[in-house]
C-alpha positions in Angstrom: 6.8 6.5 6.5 5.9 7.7 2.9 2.5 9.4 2.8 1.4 6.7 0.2 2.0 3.7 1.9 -1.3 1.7 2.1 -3.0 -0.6 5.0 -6.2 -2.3 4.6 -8.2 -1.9 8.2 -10.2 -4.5 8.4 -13.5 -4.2 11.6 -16.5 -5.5 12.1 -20.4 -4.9 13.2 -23.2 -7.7 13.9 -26.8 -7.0 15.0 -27.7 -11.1 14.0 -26.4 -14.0 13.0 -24.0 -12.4 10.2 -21.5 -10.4 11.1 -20.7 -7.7 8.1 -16.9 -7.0 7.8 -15.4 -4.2 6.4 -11.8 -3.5 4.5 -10.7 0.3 4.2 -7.5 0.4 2.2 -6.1 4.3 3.8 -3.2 6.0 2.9 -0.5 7.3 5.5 -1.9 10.3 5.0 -4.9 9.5 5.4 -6.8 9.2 2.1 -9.3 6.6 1.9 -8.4 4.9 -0.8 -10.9 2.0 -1.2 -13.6 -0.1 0.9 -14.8 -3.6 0.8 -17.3 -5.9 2.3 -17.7 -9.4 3.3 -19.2 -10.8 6.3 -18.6 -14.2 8.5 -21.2 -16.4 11.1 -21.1 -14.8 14.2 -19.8 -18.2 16.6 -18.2 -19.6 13.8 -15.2 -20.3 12.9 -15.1 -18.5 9.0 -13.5 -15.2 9.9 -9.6 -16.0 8.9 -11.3 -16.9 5.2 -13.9 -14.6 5.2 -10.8 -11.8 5.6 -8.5 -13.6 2.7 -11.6 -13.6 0.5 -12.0 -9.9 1.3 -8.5 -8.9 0.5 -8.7 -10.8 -2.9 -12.1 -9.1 -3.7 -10.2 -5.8 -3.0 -7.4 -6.9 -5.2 -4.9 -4.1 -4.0 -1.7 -4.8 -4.4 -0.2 -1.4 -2.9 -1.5 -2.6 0.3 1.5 -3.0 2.1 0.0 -3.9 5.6 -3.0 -5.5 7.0 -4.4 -4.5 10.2 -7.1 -5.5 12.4 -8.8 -4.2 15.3 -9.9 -6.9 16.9 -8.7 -11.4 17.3 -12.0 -12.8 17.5 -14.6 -10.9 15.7 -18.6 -11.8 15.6 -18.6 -13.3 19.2 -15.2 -15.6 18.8 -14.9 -15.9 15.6 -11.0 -16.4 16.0 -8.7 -15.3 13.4 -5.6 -17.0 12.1 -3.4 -14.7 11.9 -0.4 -16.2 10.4 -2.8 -18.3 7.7 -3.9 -14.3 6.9 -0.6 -13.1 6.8 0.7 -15.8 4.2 -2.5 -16.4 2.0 -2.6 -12.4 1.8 1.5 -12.4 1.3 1.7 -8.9 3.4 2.1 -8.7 7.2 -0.8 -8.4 9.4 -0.9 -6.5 12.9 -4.2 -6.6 15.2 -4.5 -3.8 17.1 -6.6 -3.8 20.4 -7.5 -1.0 23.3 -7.8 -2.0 26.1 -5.2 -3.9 28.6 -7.1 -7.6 28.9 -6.3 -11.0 30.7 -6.7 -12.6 27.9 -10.0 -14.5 25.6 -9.6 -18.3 27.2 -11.8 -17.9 30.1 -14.4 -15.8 27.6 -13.9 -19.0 25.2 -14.2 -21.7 28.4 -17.6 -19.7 28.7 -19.2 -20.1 25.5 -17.7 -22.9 24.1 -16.8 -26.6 24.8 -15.7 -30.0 23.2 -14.6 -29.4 19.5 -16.0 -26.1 19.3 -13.7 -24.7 22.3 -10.3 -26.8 20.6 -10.5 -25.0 17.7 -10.9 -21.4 19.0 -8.2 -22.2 21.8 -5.4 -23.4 19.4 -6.2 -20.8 17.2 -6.0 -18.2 19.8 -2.4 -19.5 21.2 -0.9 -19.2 17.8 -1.6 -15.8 18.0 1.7 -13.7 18.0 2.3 -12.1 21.8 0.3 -8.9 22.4 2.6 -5.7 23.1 2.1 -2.4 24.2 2.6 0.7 21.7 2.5 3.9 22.9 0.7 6.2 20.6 0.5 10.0 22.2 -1.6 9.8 25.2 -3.1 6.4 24.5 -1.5 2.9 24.7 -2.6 0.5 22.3 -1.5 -3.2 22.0 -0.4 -4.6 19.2 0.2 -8.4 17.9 2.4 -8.6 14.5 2.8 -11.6 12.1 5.1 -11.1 8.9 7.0 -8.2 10.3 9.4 -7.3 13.1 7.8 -5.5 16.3 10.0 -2.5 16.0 8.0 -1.9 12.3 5.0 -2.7 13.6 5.3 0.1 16.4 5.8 2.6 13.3 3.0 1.4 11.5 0.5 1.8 14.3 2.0 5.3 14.9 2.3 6.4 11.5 -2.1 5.4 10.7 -2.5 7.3 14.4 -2.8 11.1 13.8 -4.4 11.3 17.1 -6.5 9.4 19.5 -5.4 5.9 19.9 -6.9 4.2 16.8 -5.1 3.7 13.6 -6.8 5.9 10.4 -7.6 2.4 8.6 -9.3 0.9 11.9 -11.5 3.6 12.3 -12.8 4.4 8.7 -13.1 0.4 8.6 -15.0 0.8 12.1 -17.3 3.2 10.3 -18.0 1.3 7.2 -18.7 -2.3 8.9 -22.2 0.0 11.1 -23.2 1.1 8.4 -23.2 -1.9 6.3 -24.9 -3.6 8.9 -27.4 -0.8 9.0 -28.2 -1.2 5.5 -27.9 -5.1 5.7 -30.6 -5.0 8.0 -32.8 -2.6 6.5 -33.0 -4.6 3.3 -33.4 -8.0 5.1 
């Protein structure tokens, strides 16, 4: 992959009842390139616009991939992914960590009625979840707008070590520390 190819990492942090998200657009060579800021209601159900409202804000049109590093930000707060992927007219992966059974029993938990419907039939639209070996880490991976076999490159071309992608991480790092200050001013 060209070291100037772009991705927009998109993470988030929450301490209340806001959760701040944050968009770092990061080169394949790792040059951060650009950060953005929105947030979403943590329980809701505003994430998937919350992230196409951030990705206009940023208005980067070199950003050739979104990625995420998590489904259901701010307590499950589900995102649409393929709504994402064709509002924001660029593929989307959503890269996870851990090996997991799955979010419906979490969602059976905390939700019910109307509530629950909406976060379930979002969450089985999601594309399938596959593992990507990256080094000595395995990291799975769901892709919308782009073959797996591409997706696998992405993930390992953002990865210079570790198992997290470049623009996850510096995302990661921005949405603490815009909570942090968030908080602090009130």
């Amino acid at each position: 992959m060209k070291s100037g190819v772009r991705a927009l990492g998109v993470a988030e942090s929450y301490r209340d009842e806001r959760s701040t998200l944050a968009g770092a657009v990061v080169r394949a060579d790792r040059v951060v390139d650009g950060l953005g800021f929105v947030s979403c209601t943590v329980g809701g159900t505003d994430a998937t616009d919350a992230v196409v409202s951030l990705v206009e804000r940023i208005a980067r049109e070199d950003v050739r991939y979104l990625m995420f590093g998590a489904v259901a930000p701010a307590w499950y707060n589900v995102f649409d992914l393929s709504t994402i992927h064709r509002r924001a007219d660029r593929p989307v992966l959503a890269v996870t960590f851990e090996e997991s059974e799955g979010l419906e029993d979490g969602l059976r938990e905390a939700f019910s009625g109307p509530d629950l419907e909406v976060r379930l039939e979002r969450y089985r639209a999601l594309p399938p979840r596959r593992a990507v070996p990256v080094g000595e880490e395995t990291v799975y991976v769901r892709a919308c707008g782009l073959e797996f076999e591409e997706a696998r490159e992405v993930v390992r071309a953002f990865t210079p070590e570790g198992g997290r992608p470049e623009p996850l991480r510096v995302a990661r790092l921005a949405a603490r520390a815009g909570a942090e200050y968030r908080r602090e001013k009130g």
